[in-house]
C-alpha distance (Angstrom), angle and dihedral (degrees) to the residues before:
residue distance angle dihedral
X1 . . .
X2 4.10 . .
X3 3.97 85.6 .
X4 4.00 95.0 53.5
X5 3.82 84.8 45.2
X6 4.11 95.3 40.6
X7 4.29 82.5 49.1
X8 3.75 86.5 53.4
X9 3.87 80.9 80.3
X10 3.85 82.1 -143.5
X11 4.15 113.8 124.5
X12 3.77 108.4 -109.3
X13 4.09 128.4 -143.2
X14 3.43 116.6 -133.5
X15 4.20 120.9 -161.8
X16 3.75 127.6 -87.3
X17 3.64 129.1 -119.9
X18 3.54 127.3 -29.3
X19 3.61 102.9 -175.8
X20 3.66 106.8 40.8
X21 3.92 85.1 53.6
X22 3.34 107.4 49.6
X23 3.88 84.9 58.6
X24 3.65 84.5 65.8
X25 3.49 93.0 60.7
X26 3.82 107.8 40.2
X27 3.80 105.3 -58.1
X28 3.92 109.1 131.8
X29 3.58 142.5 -170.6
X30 3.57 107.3 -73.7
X31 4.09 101.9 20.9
X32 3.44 119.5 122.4
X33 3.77 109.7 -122.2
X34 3.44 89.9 -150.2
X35 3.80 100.8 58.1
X36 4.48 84.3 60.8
X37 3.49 81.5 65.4
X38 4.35 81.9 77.8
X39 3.46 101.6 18.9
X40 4.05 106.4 38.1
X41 4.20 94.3 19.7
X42 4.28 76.4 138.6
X43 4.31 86.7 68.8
X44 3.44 89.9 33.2
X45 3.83 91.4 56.8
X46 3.64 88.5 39.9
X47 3.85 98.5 57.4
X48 3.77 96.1 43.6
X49 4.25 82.5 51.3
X50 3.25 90.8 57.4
X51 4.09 108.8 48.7
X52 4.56 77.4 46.1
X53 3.73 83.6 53.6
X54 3.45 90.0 46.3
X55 3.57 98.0 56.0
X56 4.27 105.8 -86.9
X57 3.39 114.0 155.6
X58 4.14 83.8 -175.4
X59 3.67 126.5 46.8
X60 3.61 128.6 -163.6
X61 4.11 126.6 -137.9
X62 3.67 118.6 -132.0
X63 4.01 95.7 -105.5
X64 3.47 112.6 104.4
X65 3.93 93.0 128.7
X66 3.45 89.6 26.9
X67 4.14 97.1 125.2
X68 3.70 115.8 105.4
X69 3.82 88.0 -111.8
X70 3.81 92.0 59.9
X71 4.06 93.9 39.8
X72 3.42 86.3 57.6
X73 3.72 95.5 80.5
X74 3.72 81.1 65.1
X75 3.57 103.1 50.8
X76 4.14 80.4 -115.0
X77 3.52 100.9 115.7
X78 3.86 92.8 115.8
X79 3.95 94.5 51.0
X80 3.93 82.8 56.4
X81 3.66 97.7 115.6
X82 3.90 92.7 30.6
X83 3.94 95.6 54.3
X84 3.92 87.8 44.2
X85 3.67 95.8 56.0
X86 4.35 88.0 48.2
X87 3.63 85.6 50.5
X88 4.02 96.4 60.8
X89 4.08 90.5 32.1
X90 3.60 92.1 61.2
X91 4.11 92.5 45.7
X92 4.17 83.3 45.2
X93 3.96 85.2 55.5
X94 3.40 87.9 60.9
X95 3.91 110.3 39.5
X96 3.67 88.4 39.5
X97 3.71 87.6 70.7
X98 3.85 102.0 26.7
X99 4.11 86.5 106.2
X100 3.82 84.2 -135.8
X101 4.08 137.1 64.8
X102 3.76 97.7 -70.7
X103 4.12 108.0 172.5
X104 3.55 112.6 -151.5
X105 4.18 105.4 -152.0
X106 4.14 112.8 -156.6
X107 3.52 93.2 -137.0
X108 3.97 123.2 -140.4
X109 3.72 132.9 -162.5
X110 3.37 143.4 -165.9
X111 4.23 111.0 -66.9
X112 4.34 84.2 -130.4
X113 3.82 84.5 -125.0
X114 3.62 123.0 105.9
X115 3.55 113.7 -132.9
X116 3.99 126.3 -123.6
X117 2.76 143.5 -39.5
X118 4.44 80.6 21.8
X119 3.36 89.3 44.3
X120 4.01 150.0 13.7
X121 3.97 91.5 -96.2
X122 4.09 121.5 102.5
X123 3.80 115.9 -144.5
X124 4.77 80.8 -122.6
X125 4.11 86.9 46.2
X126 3.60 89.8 50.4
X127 3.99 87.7 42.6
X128 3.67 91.7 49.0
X129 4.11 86.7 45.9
X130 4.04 91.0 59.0
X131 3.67 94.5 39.1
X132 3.65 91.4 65.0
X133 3.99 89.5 39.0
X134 3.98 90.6 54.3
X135 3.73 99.5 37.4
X136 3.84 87.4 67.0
X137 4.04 92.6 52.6
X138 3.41 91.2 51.9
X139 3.43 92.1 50.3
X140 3.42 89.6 58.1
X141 3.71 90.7 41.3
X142 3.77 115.5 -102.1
X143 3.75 114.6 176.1
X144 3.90 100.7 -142.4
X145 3.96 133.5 1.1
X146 4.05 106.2 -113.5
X147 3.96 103.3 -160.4
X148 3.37 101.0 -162.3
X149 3.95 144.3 -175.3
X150 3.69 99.1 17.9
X151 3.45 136.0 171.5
X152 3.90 106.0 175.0
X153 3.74 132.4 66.2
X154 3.61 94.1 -154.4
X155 4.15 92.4 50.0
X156 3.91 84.9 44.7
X157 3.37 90.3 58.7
X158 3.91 104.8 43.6
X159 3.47 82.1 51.1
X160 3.96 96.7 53.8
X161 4.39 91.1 42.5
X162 4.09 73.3 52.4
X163 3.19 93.3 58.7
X164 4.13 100.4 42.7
X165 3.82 91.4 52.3
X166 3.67 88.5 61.7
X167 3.48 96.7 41.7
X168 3.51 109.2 -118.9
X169 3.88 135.3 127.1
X170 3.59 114.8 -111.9
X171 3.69 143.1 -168.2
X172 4.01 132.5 -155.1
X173 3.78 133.1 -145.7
X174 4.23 126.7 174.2
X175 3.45 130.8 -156.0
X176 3.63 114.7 -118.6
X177 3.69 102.3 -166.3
X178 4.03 105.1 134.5
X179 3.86 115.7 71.9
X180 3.83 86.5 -39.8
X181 4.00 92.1 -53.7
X182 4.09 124.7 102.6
X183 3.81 112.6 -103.4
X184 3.88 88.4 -90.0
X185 3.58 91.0 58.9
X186 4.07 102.1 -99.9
X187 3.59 124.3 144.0
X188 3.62 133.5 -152.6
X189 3.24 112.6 -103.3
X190 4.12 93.7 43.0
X191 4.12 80.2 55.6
X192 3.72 99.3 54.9
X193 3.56 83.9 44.8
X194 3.72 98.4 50.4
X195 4.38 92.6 37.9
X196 3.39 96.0 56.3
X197 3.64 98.0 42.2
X198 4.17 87.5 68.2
X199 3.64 123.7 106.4
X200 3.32 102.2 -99.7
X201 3.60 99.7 21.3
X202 3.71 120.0 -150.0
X203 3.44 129.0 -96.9
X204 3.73 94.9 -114.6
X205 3.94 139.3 -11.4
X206 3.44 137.2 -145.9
X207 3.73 155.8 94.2
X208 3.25 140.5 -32.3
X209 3.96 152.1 166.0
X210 4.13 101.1 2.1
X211 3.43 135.8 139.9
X212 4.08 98.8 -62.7
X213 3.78 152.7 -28.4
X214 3.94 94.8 -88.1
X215 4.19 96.7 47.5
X216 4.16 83.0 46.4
X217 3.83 99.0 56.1
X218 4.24 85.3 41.8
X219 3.92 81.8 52.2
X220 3.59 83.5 54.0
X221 3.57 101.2 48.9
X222 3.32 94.3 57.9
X223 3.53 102.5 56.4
X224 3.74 92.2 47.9
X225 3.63 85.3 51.6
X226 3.51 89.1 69.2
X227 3.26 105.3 20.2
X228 3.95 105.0 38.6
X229 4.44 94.3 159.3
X230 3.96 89.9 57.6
X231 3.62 137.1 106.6
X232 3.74 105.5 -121.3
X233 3.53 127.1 -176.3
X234 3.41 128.8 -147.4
X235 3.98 118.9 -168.9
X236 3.65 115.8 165.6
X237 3.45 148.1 -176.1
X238 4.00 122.2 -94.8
X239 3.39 94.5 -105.4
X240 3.93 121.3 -62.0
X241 3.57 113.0 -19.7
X242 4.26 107.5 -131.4
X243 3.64 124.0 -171.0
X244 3.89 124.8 -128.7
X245 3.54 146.7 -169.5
X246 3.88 82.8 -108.7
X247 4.18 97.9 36.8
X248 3.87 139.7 -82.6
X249 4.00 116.4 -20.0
X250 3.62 109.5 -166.4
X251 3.91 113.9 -147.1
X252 3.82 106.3 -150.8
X253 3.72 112.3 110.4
X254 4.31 116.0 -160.6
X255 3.36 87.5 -94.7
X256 3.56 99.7 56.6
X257 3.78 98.1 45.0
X258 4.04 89.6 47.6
X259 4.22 84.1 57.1
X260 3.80 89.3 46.1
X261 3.59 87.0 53.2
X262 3.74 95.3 52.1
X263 3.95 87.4 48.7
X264 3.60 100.1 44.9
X265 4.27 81.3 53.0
X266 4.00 84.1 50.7
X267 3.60 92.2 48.6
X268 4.26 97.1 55.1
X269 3.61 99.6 -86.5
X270 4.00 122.3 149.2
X271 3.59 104.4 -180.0
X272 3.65 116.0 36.7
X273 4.05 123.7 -171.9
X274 3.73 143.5 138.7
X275 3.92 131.6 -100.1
X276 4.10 126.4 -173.4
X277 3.67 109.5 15.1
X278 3.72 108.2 6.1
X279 3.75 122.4 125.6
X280 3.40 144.5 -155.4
X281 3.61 85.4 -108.1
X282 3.92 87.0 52.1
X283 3.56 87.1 45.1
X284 3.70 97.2 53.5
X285 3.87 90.9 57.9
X286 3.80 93.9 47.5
X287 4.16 87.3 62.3
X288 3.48 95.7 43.3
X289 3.68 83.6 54.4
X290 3.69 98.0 43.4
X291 3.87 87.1 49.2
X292 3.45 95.1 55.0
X293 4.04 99.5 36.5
X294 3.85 121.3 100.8
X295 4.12 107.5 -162.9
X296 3.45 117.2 -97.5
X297 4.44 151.7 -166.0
X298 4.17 98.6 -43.4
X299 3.58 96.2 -101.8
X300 4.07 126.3 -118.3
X301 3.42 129.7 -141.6
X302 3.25 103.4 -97.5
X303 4.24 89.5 66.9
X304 3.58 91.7 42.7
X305 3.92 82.7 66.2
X306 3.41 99.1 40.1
X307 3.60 96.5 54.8
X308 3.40 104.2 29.4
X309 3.52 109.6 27.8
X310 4.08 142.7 -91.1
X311 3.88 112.9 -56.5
X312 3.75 117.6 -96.0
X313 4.15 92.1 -154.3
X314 3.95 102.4 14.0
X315 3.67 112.8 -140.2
X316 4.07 122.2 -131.6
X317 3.87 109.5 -69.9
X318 3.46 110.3 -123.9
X319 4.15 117.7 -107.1
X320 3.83 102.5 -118.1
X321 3.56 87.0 -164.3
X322 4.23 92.5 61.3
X323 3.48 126.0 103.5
X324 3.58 115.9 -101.1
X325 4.07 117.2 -89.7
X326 3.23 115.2 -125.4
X327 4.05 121.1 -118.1
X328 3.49 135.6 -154.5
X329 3.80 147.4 62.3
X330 3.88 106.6 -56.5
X331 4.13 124.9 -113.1
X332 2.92 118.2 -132.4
């Protein structure tokens, strides 16, 4: 279904946070998300209604730290396939009744283990750990696997083989938190490169999660500076996250987020959505704004700051003096 609606040629909205809002309706510190998806599946229902309300053509599942390695920390590790399966039956609910394409995206997060030789994961345990994760949402019948907030090529890619040995589509986003790199030190443009060099490729490929709006859309412009014919994703924080005596306050007003959307557009994106923070009332701006936006110039990065805001961990400046890169798909 996301490649029909990605051939459309029309940009698609994917959903807001998941995280962020189910603290505002019960979730606390120490919960497993996941574990709602049996025990709350009525506010789990609820959110997804409201980002399809709000104008999502994408929905997430509740299953970011749905691996067994993550459910672990709740003692959950044997409901892994179980809690999976909820997690894409409660976004089915919802799309099924949408009375329009809705795509409902199993999401899939990082494992929280590093894999060798940084840490005591192997790139086939780490395989074998998604496997089980994405079996169960396509049991309960997720459209397409959306990896999400990665750092690592190699976890990237165990997660992607994952995905083909079950049979399902799959997309990938990184986070680009660290001086416009992931935490493992890749950078956009080597990512794009690397994603869509794997057998199958994904869908789409981009960024996600971060630091804030303005180092997201840079994120972006990278890729599509090398790769200008892909579907990149660009799913960003509300704003810029700040921390408080009484948790994290997000900064990006509607107004902001429905500019960031028009940039990240600018800037090569296909799929535009919201991570930590954004609402559906954020994400009801972002589609009026997509609705009403015509493309323009590729921004720089001087307008991504003036309209969005100073960059939290500024990315490499490009040399104006360098010879210009190349883009494309290769011959040959």
């Amino acid at each position: 279904m996301l490649a029909d609606l990605l051939a459309s040629g029309r940009v698609l909205l994917a959903d807001g946070a998941t995280g962020t809002n189910l603290f505002e309706r019960g979730l606390t510190s120490g919960d497993s998300p996941e574990l709602w998806n049996a025990t709350h599946a009525d506010k789990i229902q609820g959110l997804h209604h409201e980002f399809v309300e709000a104008g999502a053509d994408i929905i997430l599942t509740n299953s970011f730290g749905g691996t067994r390695r993550r459910l672990m920390l709740h003692q959950l590790q044997d409901r892994t396939r179980e809690l999976n399966a909820l997690a894409a039956r409660n976004a089915r609910a919802v799309a099924d009744v949408a009375g329009r394409a809705v795509v409902v995206a199993g999401s899939v997060g990082p494992t929280g283990d590093l894999l060798v030789p940084l840490g005591p994961l192997t790139e086939d345990e780490a395989t074998a750990v998604f496997v089980e994760q994405i079996e169960g949402l396509k049991e309960g019948g997720a459209d397409v696997v959306w990896i999400e907030t990665m750092s690592a090529v190699e976890e990237i890619r165990a997660a992607a083989r994952a995905a083909a040995m079950v049979g399902m589509p799959y997309t990938a986003t990184a986070s680009f938190d660290t001086a416009g790199r992931t935490m493992m030190g890749v950078m956009p443009g080597a990512l794009i490169e690397f994603a869509t060099a794997l057998a199958p490729a994904p869908l789409a490929v981009g960024a996600n999660c971060g630091v804030g709006a303005s180092d997201l859309v840079a994120s972006v412009l990278a890729m599509s500076e090398v790769r200008p014919d892909a579907a990149i994703i660009a799913k960003a924080n509300c704003g810029i996250p700040r921390v408080t005596g009484s948790g994290t306050i997000y900064s990006g007003t509607p107004e902001l987020m429905a500019e960031y959307a028009r940039l990240a557009v600018d800037a090569g994106a296909r799929i535009v959505g919201g991570c930590c923070g954004t609402s559906p009332g954020h994400l009801r701006a972002m589609r009026a704004a997509l609705d009403g936006h015509v493309r323009r110039e590729r921004p720089d990065l001087d307008l991504l700051v003036r309209m969005l805001g100073a960059f939290v961990a500024p990315p490499p400046r490009p040399d104006p003096n360098a010879a210009p890169r190349r883009t494309g798909r290769r011959r040959g």
